[in-house]
N, C-alpha and C positions, 0 to 999 in steps of 0.2 A: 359850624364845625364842632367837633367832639370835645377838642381842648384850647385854649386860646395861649398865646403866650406875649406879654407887653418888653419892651427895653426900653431903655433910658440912655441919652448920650448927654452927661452934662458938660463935656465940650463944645456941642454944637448946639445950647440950649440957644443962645445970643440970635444966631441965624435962623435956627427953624428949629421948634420947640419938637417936634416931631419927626423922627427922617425915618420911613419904609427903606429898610434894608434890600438887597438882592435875596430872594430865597431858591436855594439849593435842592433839590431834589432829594424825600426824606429816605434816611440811609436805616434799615431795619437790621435790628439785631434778632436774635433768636430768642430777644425773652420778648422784644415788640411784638415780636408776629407771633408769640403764644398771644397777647392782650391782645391781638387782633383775632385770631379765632377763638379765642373765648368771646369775644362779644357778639362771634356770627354763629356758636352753638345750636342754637334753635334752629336755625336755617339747616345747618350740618346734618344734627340727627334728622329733620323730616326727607332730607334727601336719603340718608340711608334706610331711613323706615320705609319708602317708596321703593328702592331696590333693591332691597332685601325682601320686599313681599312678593315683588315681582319673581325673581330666583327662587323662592321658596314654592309660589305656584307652579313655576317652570320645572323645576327637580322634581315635584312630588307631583307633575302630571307624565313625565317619563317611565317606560313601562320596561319588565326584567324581558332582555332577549335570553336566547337559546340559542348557541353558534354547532351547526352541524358541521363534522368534518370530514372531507375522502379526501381522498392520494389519486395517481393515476401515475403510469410508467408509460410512457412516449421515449417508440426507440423508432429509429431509419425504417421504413415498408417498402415491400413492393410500388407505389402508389407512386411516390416520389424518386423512383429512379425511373427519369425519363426515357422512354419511349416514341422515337419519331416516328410516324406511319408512312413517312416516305424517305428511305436514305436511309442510313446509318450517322448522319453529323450528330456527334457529343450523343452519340447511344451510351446507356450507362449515366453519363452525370445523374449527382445525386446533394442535395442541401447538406449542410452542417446539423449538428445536432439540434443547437439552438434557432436555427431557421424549423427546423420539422419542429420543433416545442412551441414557437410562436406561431405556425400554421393553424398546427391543432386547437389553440387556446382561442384562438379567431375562428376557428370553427363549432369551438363550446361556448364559448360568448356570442353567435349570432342569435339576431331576431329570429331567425327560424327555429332556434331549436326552441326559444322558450315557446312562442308559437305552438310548439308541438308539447311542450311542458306544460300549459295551458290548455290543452283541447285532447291531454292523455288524461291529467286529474279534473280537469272539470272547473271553472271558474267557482261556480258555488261552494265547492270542496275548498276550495284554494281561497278565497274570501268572499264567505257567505253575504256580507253587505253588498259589495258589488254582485254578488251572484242573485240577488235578487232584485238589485235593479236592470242587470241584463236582462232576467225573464220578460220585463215588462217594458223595454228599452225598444224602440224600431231599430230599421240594420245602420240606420248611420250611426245612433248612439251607440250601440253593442260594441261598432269597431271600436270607437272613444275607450268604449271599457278594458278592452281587450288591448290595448295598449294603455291602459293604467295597471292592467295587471303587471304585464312586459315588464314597465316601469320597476315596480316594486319588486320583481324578483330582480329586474338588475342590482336595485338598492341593497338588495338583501346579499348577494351575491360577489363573495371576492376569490379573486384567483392569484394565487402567486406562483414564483417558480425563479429558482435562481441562475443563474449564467454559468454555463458549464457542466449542467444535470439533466439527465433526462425525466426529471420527477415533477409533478404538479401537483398543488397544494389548492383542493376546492373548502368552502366557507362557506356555507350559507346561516343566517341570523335571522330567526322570525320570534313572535312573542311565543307559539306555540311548539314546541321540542318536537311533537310528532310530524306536525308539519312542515317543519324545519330536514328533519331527516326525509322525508317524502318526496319536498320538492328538490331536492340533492342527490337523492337516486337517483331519480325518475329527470332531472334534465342527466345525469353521466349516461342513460340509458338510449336518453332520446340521440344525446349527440354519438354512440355508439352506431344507432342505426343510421343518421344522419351523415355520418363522414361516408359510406359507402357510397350511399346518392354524389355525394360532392366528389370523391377520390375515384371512384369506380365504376361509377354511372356513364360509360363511354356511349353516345352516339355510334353506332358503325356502319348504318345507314349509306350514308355517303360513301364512305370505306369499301363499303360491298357494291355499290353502283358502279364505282370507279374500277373494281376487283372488274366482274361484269364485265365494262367497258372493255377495258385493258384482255379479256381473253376473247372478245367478238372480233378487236384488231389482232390479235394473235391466230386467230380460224384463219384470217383471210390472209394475213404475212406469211401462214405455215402451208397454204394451198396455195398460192404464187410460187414459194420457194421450190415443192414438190415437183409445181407442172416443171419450172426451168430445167431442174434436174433429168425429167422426165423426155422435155422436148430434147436436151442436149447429147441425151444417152450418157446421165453420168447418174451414179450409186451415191459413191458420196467424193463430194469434191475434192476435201483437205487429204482424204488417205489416196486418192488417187492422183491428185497431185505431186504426194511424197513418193508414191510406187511407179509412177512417171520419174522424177529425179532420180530413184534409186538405178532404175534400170537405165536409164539414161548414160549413166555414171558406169553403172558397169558395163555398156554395150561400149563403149568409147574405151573402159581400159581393153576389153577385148579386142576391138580392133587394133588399137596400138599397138598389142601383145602380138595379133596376129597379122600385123605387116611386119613387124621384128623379126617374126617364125620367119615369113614369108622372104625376106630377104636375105635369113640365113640358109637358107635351104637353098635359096638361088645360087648362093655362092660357093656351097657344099655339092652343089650339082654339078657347078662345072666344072669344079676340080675334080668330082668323080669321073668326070666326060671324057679330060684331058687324060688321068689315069686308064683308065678304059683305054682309051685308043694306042698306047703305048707299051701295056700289056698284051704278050704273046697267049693268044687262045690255047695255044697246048704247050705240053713239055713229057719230058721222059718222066715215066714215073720208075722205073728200075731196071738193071740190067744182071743177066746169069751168066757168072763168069765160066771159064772151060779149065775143069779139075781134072781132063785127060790125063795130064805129065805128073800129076800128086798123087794119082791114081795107080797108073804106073810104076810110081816109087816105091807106093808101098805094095803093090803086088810083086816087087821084087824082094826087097825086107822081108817080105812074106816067105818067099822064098826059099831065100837066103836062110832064114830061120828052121824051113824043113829041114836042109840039106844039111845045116849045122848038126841037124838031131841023128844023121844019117852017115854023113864025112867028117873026115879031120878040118880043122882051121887052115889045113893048107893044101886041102885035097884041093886037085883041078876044077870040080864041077862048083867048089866053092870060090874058088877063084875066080872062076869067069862070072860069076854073079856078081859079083863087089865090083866085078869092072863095070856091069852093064851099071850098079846102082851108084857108081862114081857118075859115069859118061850121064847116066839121067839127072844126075844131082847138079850137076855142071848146065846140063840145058836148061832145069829149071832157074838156075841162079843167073842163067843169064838173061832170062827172058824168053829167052825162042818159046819155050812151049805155052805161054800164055796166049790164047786167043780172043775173039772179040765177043762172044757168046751171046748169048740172047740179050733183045732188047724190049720194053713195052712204051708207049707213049700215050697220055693219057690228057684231058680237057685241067688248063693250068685254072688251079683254086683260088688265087688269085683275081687271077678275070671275072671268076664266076665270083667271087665274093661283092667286088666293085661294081661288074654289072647288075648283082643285086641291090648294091646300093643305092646304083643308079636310078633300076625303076622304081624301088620305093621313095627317092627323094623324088624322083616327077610323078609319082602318086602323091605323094603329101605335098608336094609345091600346088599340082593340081589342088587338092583338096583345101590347101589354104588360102588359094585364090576365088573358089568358090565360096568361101568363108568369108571372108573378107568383101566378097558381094553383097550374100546373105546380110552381114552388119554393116553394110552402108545400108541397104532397103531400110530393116530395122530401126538403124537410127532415124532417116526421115522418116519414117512414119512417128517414132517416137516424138520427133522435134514438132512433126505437122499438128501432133496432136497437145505436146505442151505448148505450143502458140494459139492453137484454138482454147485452151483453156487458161492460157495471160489473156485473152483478148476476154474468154469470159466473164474472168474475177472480179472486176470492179461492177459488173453487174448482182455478180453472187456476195461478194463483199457485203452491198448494200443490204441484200435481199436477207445475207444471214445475222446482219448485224440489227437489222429491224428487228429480225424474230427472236432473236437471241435478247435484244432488248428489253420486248415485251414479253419472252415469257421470263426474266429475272423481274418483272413488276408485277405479275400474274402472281407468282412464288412468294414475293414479299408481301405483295397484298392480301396474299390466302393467309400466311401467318399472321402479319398484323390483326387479320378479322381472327384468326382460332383463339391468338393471346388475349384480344380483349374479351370474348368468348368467353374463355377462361378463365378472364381476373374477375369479369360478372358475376360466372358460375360458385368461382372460391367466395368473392363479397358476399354471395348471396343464403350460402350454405353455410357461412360461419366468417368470426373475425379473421384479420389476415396473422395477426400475432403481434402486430408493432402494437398496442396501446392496449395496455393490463391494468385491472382496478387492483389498485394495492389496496385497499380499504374502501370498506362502504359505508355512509352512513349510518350514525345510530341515533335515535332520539337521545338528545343532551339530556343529564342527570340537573345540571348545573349552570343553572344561567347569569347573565352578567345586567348591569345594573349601574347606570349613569346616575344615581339620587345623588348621593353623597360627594360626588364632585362638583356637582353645579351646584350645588349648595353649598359648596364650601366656595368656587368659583364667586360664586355670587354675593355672596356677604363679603368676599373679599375688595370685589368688583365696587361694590355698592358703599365701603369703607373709603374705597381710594376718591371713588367719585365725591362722596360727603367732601373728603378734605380737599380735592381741588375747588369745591363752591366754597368752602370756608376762605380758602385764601383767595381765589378771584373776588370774593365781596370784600375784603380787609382789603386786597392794594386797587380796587376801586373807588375806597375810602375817602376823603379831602378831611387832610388834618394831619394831627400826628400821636399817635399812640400815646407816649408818654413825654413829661417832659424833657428826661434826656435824650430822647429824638430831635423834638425840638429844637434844643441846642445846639446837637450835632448839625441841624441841617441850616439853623440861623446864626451858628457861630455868634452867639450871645447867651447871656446868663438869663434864664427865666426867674422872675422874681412871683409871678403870680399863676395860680391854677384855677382852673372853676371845673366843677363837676360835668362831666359829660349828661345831654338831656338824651 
């Protein structure tokens, strides 16, 4: 051991001149364990001078990148508002923003597109060492390469993008600036073209076979339908069915209207009938009275009125007049001289009015009895013919609900094929508008450089490692630092020391 330490018990010299104490496990202060790694120094430094050399080869064989940078603006497309090709279920749905922002970034970060970022610059372009062992590589090796290139442009390659933006943040880091910005266009370019293939590239194939299909059973559902109509003598079913009910409807108020006539006329007849027969066919129409005795009277006034102009007021010949125009005035006040005078008798108007009545009410009873036939025919014919075509309808039903069927699948299927048609034609003639380069690459001015931290890393590293060898060799040690460790851990006074060998 490094240090020895002896005791002495001159109480128990009598029994045993010598007693081995218990020893206690040695208790290190912080100036022991300085004397302990000073004495494992040398060991210290050569560990730090191993890595330290190692970090310093390591730092100084790291080489300055060049970080190229683009943007890109990923908003909602056409592409991802779904479109069912059969049905209408959830037409319309459409992803969140952050859904379409992760679509897109899985579709700039596939192996296809570097693929195509590789075999647009050229492997040789892109790293001349690999590019000349491809030249001289067979095809299984070539692939090997061509996925070590992949490799390193993923390596090189970071994408970010925050939650709740439609923005994307591209990276790429090579030692070279120009081709740093190169291969950073040239993959935002590839995947430019690339998402149409993937978002827009519709099969319609299928789509149109089924279109097709779908209008071969419509030829032969819409030439079934035809003949039925054809064989049944019908135009068109549904409006002749409604102009069946309509008239239906109105032949039936007409006859109720015209048994209503019908039975008032009857009853208007025969009280005409009764009339009629109790009406006298003639009557007087006027009678000429006999004005002989007024006639008379005043041809005696008349008279009287000469003789006045001729005699006294009481001449005789005046006087015998006034008797005669007394004795006349008296007959006529009494009646005597009125006689029965003519008479005329003439066809009573009456009768003739009511027998008119009469035969127009059995003309029109006629004529609404005959009516009233008429719309019974009518309706059975009407009725025979809406039974013939209840008894059709579930035949037509079928016939028209097939065709009617097929051709709304015929309709949808033609648009389906024009739209995707369409969204081909717009992919293929230009972008759709969702994904804009906010920025393009430029070869970096200014590149960045790992020396200086791993080399600081590393001497730091290489520092700490030294002193945990210094201390795992100190309390590996057997013995004890100094002699007040010693003490401490043998609870006895050291009287003697000897030099460590």
């Amino acid at each position: 051991m490094q240090s020895g330490a002896w005791t002495w018990d001159g109480e128990a010299a009598g029994a045993a001149r010598v007693a081995v104490r218990r020893v206690d496990p040695p208790r290190y202060t912080p100036g022991d364990i300085a004397v302990l790694m000073w004495r494992r120094l040398p060991w210290m430094i050569l560990t730090f001078l191993l890595l330290a050399a190692v970090g310093v080869v390591v730092a100084f064989s790291l080489h300055t990148t060049y970080p190229a940078h683009s943007s890109l603006l990923i908003r909602l497309g056409q592409a991802y508002v779904y479109q069912p090709q059969v049905g209408d279920a959830a037409r319309g749905a459409a992803p969140d923003s952050d859904q379409v922002v992760q679509s897109e970034l899985e579709i700039l970060q596939s192996d296809a597109v570097k693929v195509r970022v590789v075999n647009d610059i050229g492997l040789a372009r892109l790293y001349p060492a690999l590019g000349k062992a491809y030249a001289a590589a067979d095809p299984q090796k070539r692939e090997g390469l061509e996925q070590s290139a992949m490799r390193a442009i993923t390596a090189g390659l970071k994408v970010a993008s925050a939650p709740g933006t439609a923005i994307a943040r591209l990276t790429y880091t090579d030692k070279d600036p120009e081709r740093a910005a190169l291969i950073l266009n040239t993959l935002v370019d590839e995947y430019l073209r690339y998402r149409k293939t993937v978002l827009f590239d519709r099969n319609i194939g299928p789509l149109d076979q089924q279109r097709q299909s779908f209008q071969s059973q419509l030829d032969t559902a819409d030439a079934a339908y035809q003949k039925f109509l054809a064989d049944n003598g019908i135009g068109d079913f549904d409006a002749e069915k409604a102009s069946l009910g309509q008239i239906y409807s109105q032949l039936l108020t007409d006859s109720y209207s015209v048994g209503a006539q019908t039975a008032e006329t009857q009853g208007r007849l025969g009280v005409t009938a009764r009339e009629v027969a109790s009406a006298p066919q003639e009557i007087g129409l006027y009678r000429d009275l006999d004005h002989a005795a007024q006639d008379k009277l005043l041809q005696l006034k008349v008279d009287r009125q000469d003789l006045l102009s001729r005699y006294q007021p009481n001449a005789q010949p005046v006087r015998d007049i006034e008797q005669k125009i007394a004795a006349q005035q008296a007959l006529i006040n009494s009646g005597g001289a009125n006689g029965p005078g003519a008479r005329r008798v003439g066809i009573n108007p009456i009768f003739q009015t009511l027998q008119t009545e009469k035969n127009q009410l059995e003309a029109q009873s006629a004529s609404l009895q005959n009516r009233k036939v008429s719309l019974a025919d009518a309706i059975a014919q009407i009725t025979a013919r809406r039974q013939k075509l209840a008894t059709l309808e579930p035949q037509y039903q079928e016939l028209a609900r097939e065709r009617d069927l097929l051709s709304t699948n015929v309709r949808n299927l033609t648009q389906r094929v024009q739209e995707s048609q369409a969204a081909q034609a717009l992919a293929q003639s230009g972008d759709d508008g969702s994904i804009k380069v906010i920025e393009r690459a430029y070869p970096p001015t200014k590149g960045t450089s790992l020396k200086a931290p791993v080399l600081a890393f590393s001497l730091v590293f290489a520092g700490f490692v030294a002193v945990c060898v210094g201390l795992l060799l100190s309390f590996l040690d057997k013995g004890y630092a100094t002699a007040e460790a010693a003490e401490r851990a043998l609870e006895m006074p050291v009287l003697v020391t000897t030099p460590a060998k």
